[in-house]
C-alpha positions in Angstrom: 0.0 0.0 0.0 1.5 3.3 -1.1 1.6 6.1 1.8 0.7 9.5 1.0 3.9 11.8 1.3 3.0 14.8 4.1 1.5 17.9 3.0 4.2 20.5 1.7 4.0 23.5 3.8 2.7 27.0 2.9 4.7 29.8 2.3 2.7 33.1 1.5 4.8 36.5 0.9 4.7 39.4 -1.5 5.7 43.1 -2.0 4.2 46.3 -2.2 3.7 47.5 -6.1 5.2 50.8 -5.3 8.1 49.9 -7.6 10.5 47.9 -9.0 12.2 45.7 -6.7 15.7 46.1 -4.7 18.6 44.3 -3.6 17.0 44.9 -0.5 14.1 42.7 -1.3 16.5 40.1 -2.7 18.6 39.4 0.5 15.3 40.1 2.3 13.2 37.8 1.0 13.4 36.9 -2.6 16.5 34.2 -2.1 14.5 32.4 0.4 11.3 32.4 -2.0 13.3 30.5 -5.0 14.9 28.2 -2.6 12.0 27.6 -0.5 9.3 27.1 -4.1 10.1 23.3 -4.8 9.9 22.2 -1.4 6.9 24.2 -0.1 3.4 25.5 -1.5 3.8 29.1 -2.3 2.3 31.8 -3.1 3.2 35.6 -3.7 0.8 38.5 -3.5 1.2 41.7 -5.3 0.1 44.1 -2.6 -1.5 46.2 -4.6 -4.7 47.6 -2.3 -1.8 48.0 0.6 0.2 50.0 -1.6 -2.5 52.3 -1.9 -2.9 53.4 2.2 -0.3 55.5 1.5 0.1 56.2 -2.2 -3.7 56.8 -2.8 -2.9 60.2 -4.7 -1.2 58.3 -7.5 -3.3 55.2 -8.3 -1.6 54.7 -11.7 2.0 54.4 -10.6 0.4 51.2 -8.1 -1.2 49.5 -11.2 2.1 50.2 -13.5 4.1 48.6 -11.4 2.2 45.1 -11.2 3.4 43.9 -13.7 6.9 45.3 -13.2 7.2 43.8 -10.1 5.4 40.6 -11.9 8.5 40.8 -14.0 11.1 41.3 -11.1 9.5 37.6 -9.3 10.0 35.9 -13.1 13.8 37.4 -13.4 14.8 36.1 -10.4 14.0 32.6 -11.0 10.2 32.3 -9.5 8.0 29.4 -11.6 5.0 30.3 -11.6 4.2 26.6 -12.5 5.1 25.7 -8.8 4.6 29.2 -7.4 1.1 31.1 -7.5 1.5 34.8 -8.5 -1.1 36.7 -7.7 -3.0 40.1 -7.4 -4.0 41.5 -3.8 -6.8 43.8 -5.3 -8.2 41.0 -7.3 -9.2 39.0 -4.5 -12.0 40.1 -2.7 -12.0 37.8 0.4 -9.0 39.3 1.3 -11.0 42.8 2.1 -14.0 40.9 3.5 -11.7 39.0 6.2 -9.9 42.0 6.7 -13.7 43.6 7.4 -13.7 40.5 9.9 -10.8 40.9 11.6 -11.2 44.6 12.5 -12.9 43.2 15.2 -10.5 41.4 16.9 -7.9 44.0 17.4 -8.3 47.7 18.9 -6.6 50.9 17.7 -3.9 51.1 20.9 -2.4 47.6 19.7 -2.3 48.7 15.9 -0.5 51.9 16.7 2.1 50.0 19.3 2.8 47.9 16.2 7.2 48.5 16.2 6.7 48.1 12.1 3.5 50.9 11.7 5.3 53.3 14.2 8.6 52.8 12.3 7.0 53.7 8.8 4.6 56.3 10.6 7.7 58.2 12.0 9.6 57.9 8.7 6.7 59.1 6.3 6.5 61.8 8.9 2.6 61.8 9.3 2.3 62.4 12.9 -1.7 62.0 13.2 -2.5 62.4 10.1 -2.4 58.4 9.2 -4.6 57.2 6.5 -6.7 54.8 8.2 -6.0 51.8 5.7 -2.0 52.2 7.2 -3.3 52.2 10.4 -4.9 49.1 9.6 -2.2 47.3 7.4 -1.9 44.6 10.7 -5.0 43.2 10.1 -5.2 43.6 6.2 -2.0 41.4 6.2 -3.4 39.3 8.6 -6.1 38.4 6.3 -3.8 37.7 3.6 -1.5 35.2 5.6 -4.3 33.2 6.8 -6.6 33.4 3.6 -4.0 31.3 2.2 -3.8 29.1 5.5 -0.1 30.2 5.5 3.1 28.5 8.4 5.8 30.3 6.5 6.3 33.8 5.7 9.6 34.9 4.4 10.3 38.6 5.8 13.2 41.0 7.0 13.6 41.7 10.5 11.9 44.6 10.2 8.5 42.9 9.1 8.4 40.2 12.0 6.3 42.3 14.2 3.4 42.1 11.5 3.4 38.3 11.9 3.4 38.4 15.7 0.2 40.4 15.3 -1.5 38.2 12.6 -1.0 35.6 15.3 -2.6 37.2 18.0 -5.2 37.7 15.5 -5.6 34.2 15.0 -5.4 33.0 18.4 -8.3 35.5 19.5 -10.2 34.4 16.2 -9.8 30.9 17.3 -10.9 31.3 21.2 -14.1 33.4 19.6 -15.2 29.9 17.7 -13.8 27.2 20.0 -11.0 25.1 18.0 -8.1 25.8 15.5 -9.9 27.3 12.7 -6.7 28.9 11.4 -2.9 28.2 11.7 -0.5 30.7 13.3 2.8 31.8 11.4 6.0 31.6 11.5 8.3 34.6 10.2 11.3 33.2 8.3 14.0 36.1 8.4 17.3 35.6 6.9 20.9 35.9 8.0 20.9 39.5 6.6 17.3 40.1 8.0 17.5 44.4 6.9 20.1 45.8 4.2 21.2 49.1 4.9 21.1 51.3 2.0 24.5 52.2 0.1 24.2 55.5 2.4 24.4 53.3 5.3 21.8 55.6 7.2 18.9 53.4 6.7 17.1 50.3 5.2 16.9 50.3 1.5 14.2 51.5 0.5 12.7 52.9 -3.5 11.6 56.1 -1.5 15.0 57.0 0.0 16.7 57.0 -2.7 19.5 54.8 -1.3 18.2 51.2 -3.2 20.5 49.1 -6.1 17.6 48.2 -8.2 17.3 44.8 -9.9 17.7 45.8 -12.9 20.8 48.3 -12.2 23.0 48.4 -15.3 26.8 47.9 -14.5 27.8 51.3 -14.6 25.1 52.1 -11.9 26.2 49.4 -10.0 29.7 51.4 -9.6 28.4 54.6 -8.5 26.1 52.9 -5.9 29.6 50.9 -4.7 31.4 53.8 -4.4 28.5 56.3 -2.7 28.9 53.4 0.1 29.8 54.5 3.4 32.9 52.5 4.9 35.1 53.6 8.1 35.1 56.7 8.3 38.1 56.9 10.7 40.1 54.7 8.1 41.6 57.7 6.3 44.7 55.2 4.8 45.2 51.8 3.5 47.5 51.3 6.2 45.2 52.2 9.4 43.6 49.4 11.0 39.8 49.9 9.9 36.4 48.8 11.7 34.1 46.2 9.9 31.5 46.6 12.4 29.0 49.1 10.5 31.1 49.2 7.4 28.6 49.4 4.7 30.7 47.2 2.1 31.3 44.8 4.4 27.5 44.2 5.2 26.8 43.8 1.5 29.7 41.2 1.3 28.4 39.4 3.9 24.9 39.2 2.0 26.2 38.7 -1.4 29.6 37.7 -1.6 29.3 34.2 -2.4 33.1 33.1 -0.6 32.6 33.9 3.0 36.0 32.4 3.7 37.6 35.2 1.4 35.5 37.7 3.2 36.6 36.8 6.6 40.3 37.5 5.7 39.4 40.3 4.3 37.9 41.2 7.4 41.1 40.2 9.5 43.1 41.9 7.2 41.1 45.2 7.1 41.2 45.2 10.6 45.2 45.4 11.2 45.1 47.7 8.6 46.5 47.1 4.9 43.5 47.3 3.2 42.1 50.1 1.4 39.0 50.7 0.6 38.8 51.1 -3.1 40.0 47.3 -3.5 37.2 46.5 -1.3 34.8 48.3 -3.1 36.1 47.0 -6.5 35.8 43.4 -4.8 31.8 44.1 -3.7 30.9 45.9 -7.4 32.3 42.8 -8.8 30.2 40.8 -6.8 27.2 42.6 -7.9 28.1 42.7 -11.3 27.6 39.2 -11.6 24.7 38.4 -9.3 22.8 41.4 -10.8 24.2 40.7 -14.4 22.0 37.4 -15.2 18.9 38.9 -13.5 18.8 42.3 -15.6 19.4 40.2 -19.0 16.4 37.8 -17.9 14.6 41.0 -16.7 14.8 42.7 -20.2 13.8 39.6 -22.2 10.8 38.9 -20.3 9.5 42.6 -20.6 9.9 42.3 -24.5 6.8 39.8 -23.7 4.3 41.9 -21.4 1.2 38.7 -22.5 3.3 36.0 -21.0 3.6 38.0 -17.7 -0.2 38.9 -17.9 -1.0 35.1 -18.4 0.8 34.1 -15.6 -1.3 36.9 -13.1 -4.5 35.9 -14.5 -3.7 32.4 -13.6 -2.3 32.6 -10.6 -4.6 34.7 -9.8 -7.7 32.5 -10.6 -6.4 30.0 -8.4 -5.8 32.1 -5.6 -9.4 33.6 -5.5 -10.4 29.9 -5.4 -8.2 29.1 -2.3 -9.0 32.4 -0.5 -12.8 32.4 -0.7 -12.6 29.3 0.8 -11.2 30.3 3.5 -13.5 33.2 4.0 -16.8 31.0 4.0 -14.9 28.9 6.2 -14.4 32.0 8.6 -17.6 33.1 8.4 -19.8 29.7 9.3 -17.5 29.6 12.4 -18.1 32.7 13.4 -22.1 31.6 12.8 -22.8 34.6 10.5 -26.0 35.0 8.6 -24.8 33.0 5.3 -27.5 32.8 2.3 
């Protein structure tokens, strides 16, 4: 008798359509999400609606850039035939659970939230915060568990968003009397937040301070060389810090010889070591991971249907798997169902 292999588990993650994607987003997230695709059930949302809670004055530039970050997912080696691409605003249980969960959460725990206060303080709002921001907890609550999610890959800055779609779920699931839903698990990598090449903050498309995807090689060098090092290392012959050295957090991400880096490291440390060879070391490093991604990048944008046909069906299946879970929310909660 043959035995059935164990359920592969699910993975649900996605970006913001706010713009093409980073280097950021690739030690972030989008490594783990081509390693993790064989080996789990996955699926990626393009956040489309919660793009919107804070870029609601330009509608256009969201849409525009589904499909290029569509097109960023493909380039990096995401198959859509064992990875379902999707679009947030295109599934309407997502707002519907959201609706739901509203009411298991008050306003005081949304704005203790470390990642809403973060990005509150950084867009400057003060009070002025569009309520759909303020609400982003409980709108990505309802995407991780409309897909009945265990695994989302995340930076470290993200992992308070999962702690509170947890709480979410455990309250949900007291409310009905038995494990409706499954709580989440954040998977953060080794490099959990990349500082941008200013070194002043995360990389972000807003601050100006990202290596996009689809950097050409001469844009990789500037970015390389705009890169903060030690500031007290004035000659190659000083002894130099790697602690908060810009380059040396990005060769610690990317650099695919760790051994090399660590003598590097030693050496940069008793001094020796300038720092133009070890920026020409990192914008080689870039050259080559970025290289192959901006060439796969360009030839898939020469063919804007086959990106279209794989939205529309991963799509389709999505709103299949996420209704599903709504109706299965709402009987347990013993609403009026027609």
């Amino acid at each position: 008798m043959s035995v059935e292999a164990p359920p592969k588990p699910v993975i649900l993650t996605g970006d913001r359509t706010t713009g093409p994607l980073h280097l950021g987003h690739y030690a972030g997230s989008l490594r783990n999400r081509v390693a993790l695709q064989h080996s789990h059930r996955q699926s990626l949302l393009l956040a489309d609606a919660q793009a919107l809670t804070d870029n609601a004055h330009d509608p256009a530039r969201i849409a525009r850039n589904v499909i290029e970050v569509a097109t960023d997912y493909l380039a990096v080696g995401i198959d859509p035939a064992v990875t379902t691409i999707c679009v947030q605003s295109a599934l309407p249980a997502l707002a519907e659970l959201t609706q739901l969960y509203l009411n298991f959460v008050t306003v005081a725990r949304l704005e203790r939230n470390p990642t809403i206060k973060d990005e509150i303080q950084a867009r400057g709002l003060g009070r002025d915060i569009p309520a759909g921001f303020l609400c982003y907890p409980a709108a990505q609550a309802a995407d991780i568990t409309a897909f009945r999610a265990t695994l989302v890959p995340v930076g470290e800055d993200q992992a308070p968003l999962i702690e509170q779609t947890n709480e979410i779920v455990r309250r949900l699931n007291r409310q009905v009397g038995h494990d409706l839903l499954p709580e989440a698990r954040a998977l953060i990598p080794e490099v959990g937040r990349l500082p941008g090449v200013d070194g002043k903050a995360k990389m972000s498309k807003s601050g100006g301070n990202a290596v996009p995807l689809s950097a050409s090689d001469a844009e990789i060098d500037a970015a390389v060389q705009r890169m903060y090092t030690d500031p007290g290392h004035l000659r190659a012959s000083d002894p130099g810090k790697v602690e908060g050295n810009v380059v040396f957090t990005y060769l610690d991400a990317f650099d695919p010889d760790p051994e090399a880096v660590a003598a590097l490291k030693a050496h940069y440390r008793r001094g020796g070591l300038g720092d133009a060879a070890l920026k020409r070391r990192l914008a080689g490093v870039l050259r080559d991971l970025l290289g192959p991604i901006r060439e796969r990048r360009a030839e898939i944008a020469r063919d804007p249907d086959r990106v279209m046909d794989v939205l529309r069906t991963g799509t389709a299946r999505a709103r299949a798997v996420t209704a599903a879970t709504r109706d299965a929310v709402q009987e347990a909660l013993g609403l009026f169902r027609l």
